[in-house]
C-alpha positions in Angstrom: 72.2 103.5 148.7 69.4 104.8 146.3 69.6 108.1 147.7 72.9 108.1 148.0 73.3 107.7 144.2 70.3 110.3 143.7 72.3 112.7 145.6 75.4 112.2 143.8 73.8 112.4 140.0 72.2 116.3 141.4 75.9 116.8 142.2 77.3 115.8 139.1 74.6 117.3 137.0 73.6 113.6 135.8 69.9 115.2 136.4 68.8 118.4 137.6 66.5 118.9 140.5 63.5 120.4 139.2 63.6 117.0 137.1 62.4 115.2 140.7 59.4 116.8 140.2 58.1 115.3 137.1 58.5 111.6 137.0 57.4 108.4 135.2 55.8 105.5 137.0 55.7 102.0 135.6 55.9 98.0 136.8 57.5 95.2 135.8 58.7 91.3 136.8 61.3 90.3 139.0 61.9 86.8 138.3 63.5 84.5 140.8 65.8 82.0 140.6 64.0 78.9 140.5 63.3 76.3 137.7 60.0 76.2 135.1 57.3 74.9 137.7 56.0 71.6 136.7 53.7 69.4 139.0 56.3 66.2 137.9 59.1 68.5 139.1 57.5 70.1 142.2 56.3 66.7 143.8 60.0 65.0 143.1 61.6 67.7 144.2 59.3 67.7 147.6 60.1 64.0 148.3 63.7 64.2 147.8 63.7 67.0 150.3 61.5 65.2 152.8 63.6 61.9 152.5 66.5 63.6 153.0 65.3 66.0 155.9 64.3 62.2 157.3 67.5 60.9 157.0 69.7 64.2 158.5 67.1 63.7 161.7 67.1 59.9 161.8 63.6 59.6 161.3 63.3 56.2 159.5 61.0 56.1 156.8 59.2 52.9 155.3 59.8 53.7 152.1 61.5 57.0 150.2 60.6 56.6 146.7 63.4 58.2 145.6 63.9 55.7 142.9 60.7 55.2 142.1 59.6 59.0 141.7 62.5 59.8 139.8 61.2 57.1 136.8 57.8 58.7 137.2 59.1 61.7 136.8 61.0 61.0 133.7 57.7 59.3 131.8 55.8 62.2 132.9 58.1 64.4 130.5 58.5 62.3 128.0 55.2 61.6 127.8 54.3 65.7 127.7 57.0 65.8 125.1 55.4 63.5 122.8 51.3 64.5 123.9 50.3 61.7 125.4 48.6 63.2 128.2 46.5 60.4 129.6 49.5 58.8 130.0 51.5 61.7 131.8 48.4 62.1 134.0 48.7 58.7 134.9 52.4 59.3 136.2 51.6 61.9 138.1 48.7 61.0 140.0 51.7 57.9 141.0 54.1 61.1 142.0 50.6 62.6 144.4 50.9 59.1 145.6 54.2 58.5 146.8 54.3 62.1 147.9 51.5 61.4 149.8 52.9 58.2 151.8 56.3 60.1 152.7 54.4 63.0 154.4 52.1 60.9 155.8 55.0 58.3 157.3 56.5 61.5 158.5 54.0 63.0 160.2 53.1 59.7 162.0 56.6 58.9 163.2 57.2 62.9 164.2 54.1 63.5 166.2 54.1 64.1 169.9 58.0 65.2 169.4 58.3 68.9 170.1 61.9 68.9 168.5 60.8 67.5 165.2 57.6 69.1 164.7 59.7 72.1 164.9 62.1 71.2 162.8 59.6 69.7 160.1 56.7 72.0 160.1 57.6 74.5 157.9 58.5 71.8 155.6 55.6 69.4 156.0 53.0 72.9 155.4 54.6 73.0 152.5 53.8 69.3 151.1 50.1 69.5 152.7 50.3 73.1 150.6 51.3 71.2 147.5 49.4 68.3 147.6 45.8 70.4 148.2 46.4 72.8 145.2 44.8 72.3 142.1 45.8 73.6 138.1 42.8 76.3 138.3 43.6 77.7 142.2 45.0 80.9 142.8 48.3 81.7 145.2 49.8 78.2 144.0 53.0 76.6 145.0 55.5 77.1 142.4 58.8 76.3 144.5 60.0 74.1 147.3 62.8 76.7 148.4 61.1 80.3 147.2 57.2 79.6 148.3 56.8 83.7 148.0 56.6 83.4 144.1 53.6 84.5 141.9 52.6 83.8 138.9 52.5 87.4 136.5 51.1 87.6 133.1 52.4 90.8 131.6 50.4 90.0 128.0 54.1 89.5 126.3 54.4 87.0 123.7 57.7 85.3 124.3 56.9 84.7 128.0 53.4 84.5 128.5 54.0 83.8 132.3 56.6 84.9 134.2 57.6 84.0 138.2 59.0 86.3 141.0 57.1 89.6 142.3 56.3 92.4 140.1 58.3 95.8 141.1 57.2 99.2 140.6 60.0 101.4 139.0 60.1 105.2 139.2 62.1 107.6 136.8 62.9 111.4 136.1 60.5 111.7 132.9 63.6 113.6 131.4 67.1 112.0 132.7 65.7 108.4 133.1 67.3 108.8 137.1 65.5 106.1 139.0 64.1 107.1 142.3 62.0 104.2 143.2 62.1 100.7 143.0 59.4 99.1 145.2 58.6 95.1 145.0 55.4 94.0 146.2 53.8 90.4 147.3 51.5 88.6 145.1 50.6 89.7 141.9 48.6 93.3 142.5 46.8 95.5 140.2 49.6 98.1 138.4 47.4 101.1 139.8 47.0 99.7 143.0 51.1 100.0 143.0 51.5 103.7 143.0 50.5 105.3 146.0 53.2 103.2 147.8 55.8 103.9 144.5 55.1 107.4 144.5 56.2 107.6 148.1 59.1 106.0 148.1 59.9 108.3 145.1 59.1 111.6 147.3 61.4 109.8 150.2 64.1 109.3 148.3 64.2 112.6 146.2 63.4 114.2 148.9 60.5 116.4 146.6 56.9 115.3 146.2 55.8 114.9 142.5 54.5 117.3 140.8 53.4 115.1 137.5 53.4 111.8 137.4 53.2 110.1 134.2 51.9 106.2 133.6 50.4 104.1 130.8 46.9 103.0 130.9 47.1 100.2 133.2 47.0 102.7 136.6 43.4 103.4 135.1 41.9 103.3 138.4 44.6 104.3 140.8 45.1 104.5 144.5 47.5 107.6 144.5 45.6 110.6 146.5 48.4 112.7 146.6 48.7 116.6 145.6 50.7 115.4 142.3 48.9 115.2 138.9 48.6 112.1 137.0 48.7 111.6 133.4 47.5 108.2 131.5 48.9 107.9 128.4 46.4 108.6 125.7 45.0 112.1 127.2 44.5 114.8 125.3 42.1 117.4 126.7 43.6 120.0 129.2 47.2 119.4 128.4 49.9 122.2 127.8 52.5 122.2 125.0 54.9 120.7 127.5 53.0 118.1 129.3 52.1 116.7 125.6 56.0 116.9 125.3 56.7 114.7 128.6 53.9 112.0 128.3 55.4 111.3 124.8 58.4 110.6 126.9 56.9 108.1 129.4 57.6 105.4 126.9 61.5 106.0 128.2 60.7 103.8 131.3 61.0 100.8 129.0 64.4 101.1 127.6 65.8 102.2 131.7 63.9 98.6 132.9 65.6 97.1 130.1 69.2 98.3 131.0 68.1 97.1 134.7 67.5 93.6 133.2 70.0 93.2 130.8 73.3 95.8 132.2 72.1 95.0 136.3 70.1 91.9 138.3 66.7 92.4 137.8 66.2 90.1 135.0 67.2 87.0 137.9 66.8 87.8 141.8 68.8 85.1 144.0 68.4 86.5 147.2 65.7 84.7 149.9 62.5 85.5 150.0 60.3 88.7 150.5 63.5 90.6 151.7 65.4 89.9 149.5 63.0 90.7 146.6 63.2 94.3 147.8 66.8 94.5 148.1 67.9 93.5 145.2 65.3 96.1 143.5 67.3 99.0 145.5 70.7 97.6 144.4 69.5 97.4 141.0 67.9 101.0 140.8 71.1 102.1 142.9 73.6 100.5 140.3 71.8 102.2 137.5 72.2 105.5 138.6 75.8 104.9 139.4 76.0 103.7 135.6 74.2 107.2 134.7 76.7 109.4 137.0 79.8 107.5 135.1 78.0 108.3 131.8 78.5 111.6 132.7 81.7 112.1 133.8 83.1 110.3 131.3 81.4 112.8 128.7 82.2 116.1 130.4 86.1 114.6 130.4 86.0 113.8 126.5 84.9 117.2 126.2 87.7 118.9 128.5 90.5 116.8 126.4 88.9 118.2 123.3 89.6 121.8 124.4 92.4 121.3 125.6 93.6 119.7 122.4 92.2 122.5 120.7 94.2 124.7 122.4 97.7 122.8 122.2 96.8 122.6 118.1 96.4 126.8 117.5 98.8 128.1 119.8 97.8 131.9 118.6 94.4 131.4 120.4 93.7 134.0 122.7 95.6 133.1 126.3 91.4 134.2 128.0 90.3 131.0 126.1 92.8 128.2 127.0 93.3 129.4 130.2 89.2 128.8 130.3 89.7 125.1 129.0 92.9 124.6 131.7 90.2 126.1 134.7 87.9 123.7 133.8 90.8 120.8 133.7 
């Protein structure tokens, strides 16, 4: 579909070709749909899911905690709320607790069962994953149903932290046409990111790059393709024009934006790693088609406007509206 609507914005003059050759590279977050990660939240939400996995198998448990870890739960936030955090530690050392008795009952009753083992182990890695972690590890558990999420720090001030998988996004420097839109696992380094971006961009257009403009944060890049790239902030070496189209490379942030705010990259809902990479395409995809409509609705403002030019002076030469009725 992305190259679909690539296609069909060269047709429409939405961007021209030689424009495929000179693009800007830059990454940003795709955040799933799952709730702020807390450790009172995680571990509740884990026993309610193991109790009632238990119950749809007819595993019979000695004890769910439901009840029980739902209070804790509760006093752990309040307790946050009003810092008291000795207290709100001590709640949720009791949530580790009865988390830790419902996947150990579990395991006990499941064992030697092919069938159940099967149907729990996903489930119960999970809960073993959860209960080993600690605040200071790295590739951490932040939700029950979306285990793929990472935790990104893109150094912005109204979300210092932000979960999903961080996408790189490539764009005509001079139309603002997306050609790639690549999600990757984990949380990688920006310039480790544009090798693989940088390809999908020369699939897609069909045309390898010629320049490739990025900020400072692909210092130290993978790319070894025939393509130049430009780091914001160069100055030595630079013609008239490349000066011209790195002062543009700031244009990626308002195109993201539109993709956050006009399409779905601001909240992915789709399941896991897949889905993370779809909904990047459709995104890119719907924002060209947004572009191409842009367009067309522009070039048929300006054919009314001649032809209403024409309809207003009728002792206009007959060369010039019959130019404006062509064009209708």
């Amino acid at each position: 579909m992305l190259k679909t609507s690539v296609e069909a914005a060269l047709d429409s003059g939405t961007a021209k070709p030689n424009s495929l050759e000179r693009i800007t590279v830059d990454t940003t977050v795709q955040p799933k749909a799952i709730a702020h990660p807390t450790d009172s939240r995680l571990h509740l939400k884990a026993i309610q899911i193991l109790a009632r996995q238990a119950k749809r198998y007819g595993v019979v448990l000695r004890q769910s905690h439901a009840r029980l870890a739902k209070a804790a739960a509760v006093r752990a936030g309040r307790y946050a709320h009003a810092r008291q955090f000795r207290r709100m530690r001590r709640e949720l050392k009791r949530l580790r607790t009865y988390l830790g008795r419902v996947f150990r009952d579990i395991s006990r009753k499941i064992a030697g069962n092919g069938e159940l083992e099967a149907r729990f182990g996903r489930l119960l890695g999970l809960v073993e994953r959860l209960l080993a972690q600690r605040p200071k590890d790295k590739n951490k558990l932040y939700s029950m149903h979306a285990p793929e999420v990472a935790c990104i720090s893109k150094g912005k001030a109204r979300a210092p932290f932000e979960f999903g998988c961080k996408v790189g996004i490539a764009t005509t420097n001079r139309e603002g046409l997306v050609l790639a839109a690549k999600s990757f696992e984990g949380n990688p380094y920006d310039g480790h990111t544009l090798a693989a971006t940088v390809d999908q961009a020369a699939q897609i257009g069909g045309v390898e790059p010629d320049r490739i403009y990025v900020d400072k944060g692909y210092r130290g890049h993978d790319y070894a393709g025939s393509g130049s790239v430009m780091i914001a902030g160069s100055k030595r070496g630079l013609s008239a024009t490349m000066k011209r189209e790195l002062k543009r490379r700031s244009a990626i942030e308002a195109t993201i934006g539109h993709m956050k705010s006009d399409g779905r990259l601001d909240r992915n809902f789709l399941l896991g790693h897949a889905g993370d990479a779809i909904n990047a395409l459709l995104v890119a995809a719907g924002h060209n088609l947004r572009l191409i409509l842009a367009t067309l609705a522009l070039w048929r403002a300006l054919i009314l406007l001649a032809i209403a030019a024409c309809a207003a002076k009728p002792d206009t030469s007959s060369r010039r509206c019959g130019t404006a009725a062509s064009m209708d």
